[in-house]
N, C-alpha and C positions, 0 to 999 in steps of 0.2 A: 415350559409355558411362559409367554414373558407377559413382562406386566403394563395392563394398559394406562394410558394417559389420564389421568385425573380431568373430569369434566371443568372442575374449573383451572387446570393447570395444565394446558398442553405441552406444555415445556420440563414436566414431571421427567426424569429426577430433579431438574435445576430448581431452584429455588430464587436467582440471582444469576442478573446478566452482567458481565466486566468490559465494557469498553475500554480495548490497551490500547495504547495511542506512543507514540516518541516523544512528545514532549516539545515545549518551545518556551522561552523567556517572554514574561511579560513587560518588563521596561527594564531601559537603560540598563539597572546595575543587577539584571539578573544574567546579564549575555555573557560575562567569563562564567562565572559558574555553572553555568549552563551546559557550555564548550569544554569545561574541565569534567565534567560529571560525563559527556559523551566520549571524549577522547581520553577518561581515567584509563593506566597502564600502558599510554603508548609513550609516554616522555617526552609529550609536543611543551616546548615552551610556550609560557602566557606571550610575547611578544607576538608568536605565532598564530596562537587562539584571538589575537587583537586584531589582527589582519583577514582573520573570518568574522570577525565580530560586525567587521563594516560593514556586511548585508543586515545585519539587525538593526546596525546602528542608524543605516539610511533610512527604514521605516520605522525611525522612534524607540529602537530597541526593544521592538514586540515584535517576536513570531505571528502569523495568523490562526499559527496552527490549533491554537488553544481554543479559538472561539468558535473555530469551524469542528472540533470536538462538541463543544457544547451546543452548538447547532445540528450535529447528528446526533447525540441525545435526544434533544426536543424531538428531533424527526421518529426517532425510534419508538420513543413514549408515545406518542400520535400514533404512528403504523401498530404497535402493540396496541395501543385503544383501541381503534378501531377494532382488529379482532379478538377484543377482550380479551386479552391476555394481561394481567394486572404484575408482573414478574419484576420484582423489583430493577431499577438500573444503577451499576455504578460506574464511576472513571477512574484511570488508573494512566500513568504515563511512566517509559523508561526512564525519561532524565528530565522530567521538571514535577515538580508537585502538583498535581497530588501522583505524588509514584506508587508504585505498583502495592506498596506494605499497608500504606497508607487507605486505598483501596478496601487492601484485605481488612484489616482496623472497622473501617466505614460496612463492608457490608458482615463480618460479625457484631457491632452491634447493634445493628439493625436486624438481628437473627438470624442471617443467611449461613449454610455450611454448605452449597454447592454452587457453584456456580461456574456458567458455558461462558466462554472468553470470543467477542469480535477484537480482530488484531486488523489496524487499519495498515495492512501492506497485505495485497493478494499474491504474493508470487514467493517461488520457493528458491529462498537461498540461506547464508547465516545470515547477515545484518537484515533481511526482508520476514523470518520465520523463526529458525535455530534461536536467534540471539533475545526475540520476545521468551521463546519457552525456560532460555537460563532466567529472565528475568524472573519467569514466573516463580521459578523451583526457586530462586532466592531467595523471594515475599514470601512464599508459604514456609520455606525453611526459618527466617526470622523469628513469621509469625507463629508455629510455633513455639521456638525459645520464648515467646511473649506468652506462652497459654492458650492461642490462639488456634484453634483446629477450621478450618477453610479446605475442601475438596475443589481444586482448579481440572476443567477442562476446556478445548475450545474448538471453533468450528473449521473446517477443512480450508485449507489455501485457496481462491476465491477467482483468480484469472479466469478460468476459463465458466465462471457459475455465470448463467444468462442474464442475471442480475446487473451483475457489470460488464460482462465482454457484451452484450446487446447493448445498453445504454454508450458505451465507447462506439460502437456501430452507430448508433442514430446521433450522436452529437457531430461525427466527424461525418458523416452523412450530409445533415445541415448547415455545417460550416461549408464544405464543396460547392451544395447547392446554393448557398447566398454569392459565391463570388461568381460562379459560372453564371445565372443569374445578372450580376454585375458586368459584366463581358469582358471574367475572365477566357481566352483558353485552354480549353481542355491540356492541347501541345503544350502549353507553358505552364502547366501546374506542374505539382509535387506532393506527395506525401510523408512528413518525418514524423513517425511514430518516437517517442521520447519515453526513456524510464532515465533513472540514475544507475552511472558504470559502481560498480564494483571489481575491484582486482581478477585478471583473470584466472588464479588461481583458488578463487572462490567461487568463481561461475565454471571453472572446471570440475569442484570437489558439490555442486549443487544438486540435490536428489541423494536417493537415499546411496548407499555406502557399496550395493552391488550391482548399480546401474549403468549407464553409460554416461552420465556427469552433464553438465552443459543446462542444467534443468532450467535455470534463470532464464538465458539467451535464449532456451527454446520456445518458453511459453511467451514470452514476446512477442520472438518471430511469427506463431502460429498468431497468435491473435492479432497481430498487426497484418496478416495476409489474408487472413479470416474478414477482417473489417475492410481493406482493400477492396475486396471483391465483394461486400455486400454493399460497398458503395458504388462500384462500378457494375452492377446488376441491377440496384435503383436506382440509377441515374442514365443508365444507356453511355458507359465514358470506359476507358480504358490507361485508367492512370495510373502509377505506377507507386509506391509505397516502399519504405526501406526502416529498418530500424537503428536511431542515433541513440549519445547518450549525454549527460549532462551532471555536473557537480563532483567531477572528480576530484579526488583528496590524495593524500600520501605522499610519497617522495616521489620526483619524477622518475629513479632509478625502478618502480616497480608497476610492472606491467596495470594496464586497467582496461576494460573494456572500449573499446574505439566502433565508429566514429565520432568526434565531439559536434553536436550540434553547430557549434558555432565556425568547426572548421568546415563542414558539410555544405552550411549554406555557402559556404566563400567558392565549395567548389559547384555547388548549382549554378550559380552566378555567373561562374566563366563558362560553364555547359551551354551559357542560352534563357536557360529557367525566369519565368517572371514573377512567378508567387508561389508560396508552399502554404501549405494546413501544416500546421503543427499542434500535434496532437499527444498530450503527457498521460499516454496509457500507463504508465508504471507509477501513475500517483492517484491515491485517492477524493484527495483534496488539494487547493490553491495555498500550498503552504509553502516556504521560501522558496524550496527548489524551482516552483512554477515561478513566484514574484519576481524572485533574483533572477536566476539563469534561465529563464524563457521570456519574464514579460519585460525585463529589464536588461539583459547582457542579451539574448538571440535578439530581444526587439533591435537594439541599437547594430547589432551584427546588420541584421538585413537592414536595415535602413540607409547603412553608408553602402550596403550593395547596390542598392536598388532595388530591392527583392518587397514586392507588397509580401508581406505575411501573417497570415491571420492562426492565432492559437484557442485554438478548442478547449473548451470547459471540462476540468475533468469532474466525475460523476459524482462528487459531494456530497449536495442532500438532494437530487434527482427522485424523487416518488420511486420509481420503477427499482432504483437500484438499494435504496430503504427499504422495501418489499423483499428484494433478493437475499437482504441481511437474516428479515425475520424468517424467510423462507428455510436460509441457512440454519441456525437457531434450532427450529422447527424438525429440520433433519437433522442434525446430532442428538436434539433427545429421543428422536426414533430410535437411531443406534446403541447409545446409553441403554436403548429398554431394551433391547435385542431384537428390537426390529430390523425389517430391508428396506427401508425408504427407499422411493425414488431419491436419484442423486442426479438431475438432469446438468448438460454441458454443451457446453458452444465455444470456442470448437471441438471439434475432436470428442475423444471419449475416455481421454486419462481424469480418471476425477483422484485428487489425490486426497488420499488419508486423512483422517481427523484426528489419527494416533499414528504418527510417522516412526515410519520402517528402521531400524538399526542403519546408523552411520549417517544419519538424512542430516546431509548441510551441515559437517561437521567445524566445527569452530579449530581453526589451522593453530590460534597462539599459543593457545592451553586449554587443555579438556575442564569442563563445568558440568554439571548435573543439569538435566535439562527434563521438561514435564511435559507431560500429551504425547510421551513418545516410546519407542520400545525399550529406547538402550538409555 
């Protein structure tokens, strides 16, 4: 018999919600340590961290990423008001303060011992999924050496939940319709769906451990063709959509996901093409990846093309896709209680896991303890 949701806690067992986030510096001299705490144990020289630094540095040495966490906060607290749900909120990031211990710290004394985890990356790979849950098993492991007893779990990988792959639909929807509107042609558009590459041998090893691998690249592709055709369905147009990538890192000698945005548009350009939508389905928010390498390195790419290009909003604090969170939220405590929630999906009908399968997106340097998951 399971047990039902407390009239005033539909979120029962939770107790405490965890916003996990990546993290970003807020000035100047927080960008090396910042970049040494994300690339701990790869043996990048600071010369080298200095030379990434210069995307911080051009915007004052602050990430955006921090504010726009605490602006999906606020949005969360609102959508939870709204439906009286009173569930405490906290924030937690991999590599900037307040990290993930810190967190845990903040909602035990505030009396919480359970609490459902939103991880701002919907897509399943290590650095998108795997690499939050080591983070997780690390805080709870600290905390408690500290005394500290904290129960972490968190809500299912998120691409394909209606919450965001609709709102990805309707924003690149209205970016099309303003320029065709404008008189663009249909003939001369484009669509580059955008996430960030990762190594291919991590978007090979992505999904669980006896799957057919590829998981990252695929839930892209699907939702980037998924959104194609909902926009060529509302709009009566037939344009054509492709998936690029952007903010690659590593040594040049090691494979990464291709096409790069910025080579792609070079080769629209010679194709004919006069404008692209570009559109950063693989991020949740406007945070460097978008600043830097789309509204700053693609803008000035297309602009010595000639390429008008207009970049799409990704779905930040959108009403519809703050609804889709708590909706998420909502169904995991279903699950917790042994309930069968509905689990609704667009596209497709792979809902994945909110306790991932043995081998899911296994971390290739060295094996870690990882939480929310089987093995």
């Amino acid at each position: 018999m399971t047990e039902p949701a407390a009239a005033d806690n539909p979120l029962k067992p939770y107790d405490g919600i965890l916003l996990l986030s990546f993290g970003g510096p807020e000035k100047p001299e927080d960008v090396l340590p910042f970049l040494r705490t994300v690339t701990a144990g790869k043996g990048i020289p600071d010369e080298r961290l200095e030379e990434v630094g210069e995307h911080y540095y051009r915007f004052g040495g602050k990430s955006p990423i921090n504010d726009q966490n605490r602006a999906l906060l606020a949005a969360l607290r609102t959508e939870l008001d709204r439906r009286g749900i009173d569930t405490p909120l906290i924030w937690g990031n991999r590599n900037f303060t307040p990290f993930t211990i810190e967190a845990l710290r903040e909602a035990h004394d505030k009396g919480l011992r359970r609490l459902v985890t939103i991880v701002t990356s919907a897509y399943s790979s290590y650095s998108s999924c795997r690499q939050y849950r080591e983070d997780l098993a690390g805080a709870v492991t600290q905390a408690q050496e500290e005394g500290i007893e904290v129960e972490v779990e968190k809500i299912r990988p998120y691409y394909n939940h209606p919450g965001f792959s609709r709102v990805n639909a309707r924003l690149v929807t209205e970016a099309v319709r303003e320029l065709v509107r404008d008189g663009v042609a249909p003939a001369d558009l484009r669509l580059l769906f955008v996430t960030h590459s990762i190594p291919t041998a991590m978007d090979e090893t992505s999904g669980p451990g006896d799957s057919e691998g590829h998981l990252y690249s695929r839930q892209h592709v699907a939702l980037g063709a998924a959104v194609t055709d909902e926009v060529n369905a509302t709009l009566d147009l037939d344009l054509e959509g492709e998936l690029v990538f952007c903010s690659r890192s590593g040594p040049p000698t090691q494979p990464w996901l291709e096409p790069d945005v910025n080579d792609r548009l070079a080769e629209l350009a010679k194709e004919g093409v006069q404008a692209v939508v570009v559109a950063p389905i693989g991020f949740v928010s406007d945070h460097m990846e978008v600043i830097y390498d789309l509204d700053t390195e693609a803008a000035e790419t297309a602009g010595e093309l000639g390429l008008r290009m207009v970049r799409v909003p990704t779905v930040g604090t959108d009403p519809e896709f703050v609804s889709g969170l708590v909706d998420l939220l909502l169904e995991r405590a279903g699950e917790a209680r042994g309930e069968d929630p509905q689990r609704p999906a667009w596209p497709g009908s792979d809902v994945r896991p909110s306790v991932c399968r043995p081998g899911c997106c296994p971390n290739l340097r060295v094996a870690k303890p990882a939480l929310c998951g089987m093995d």
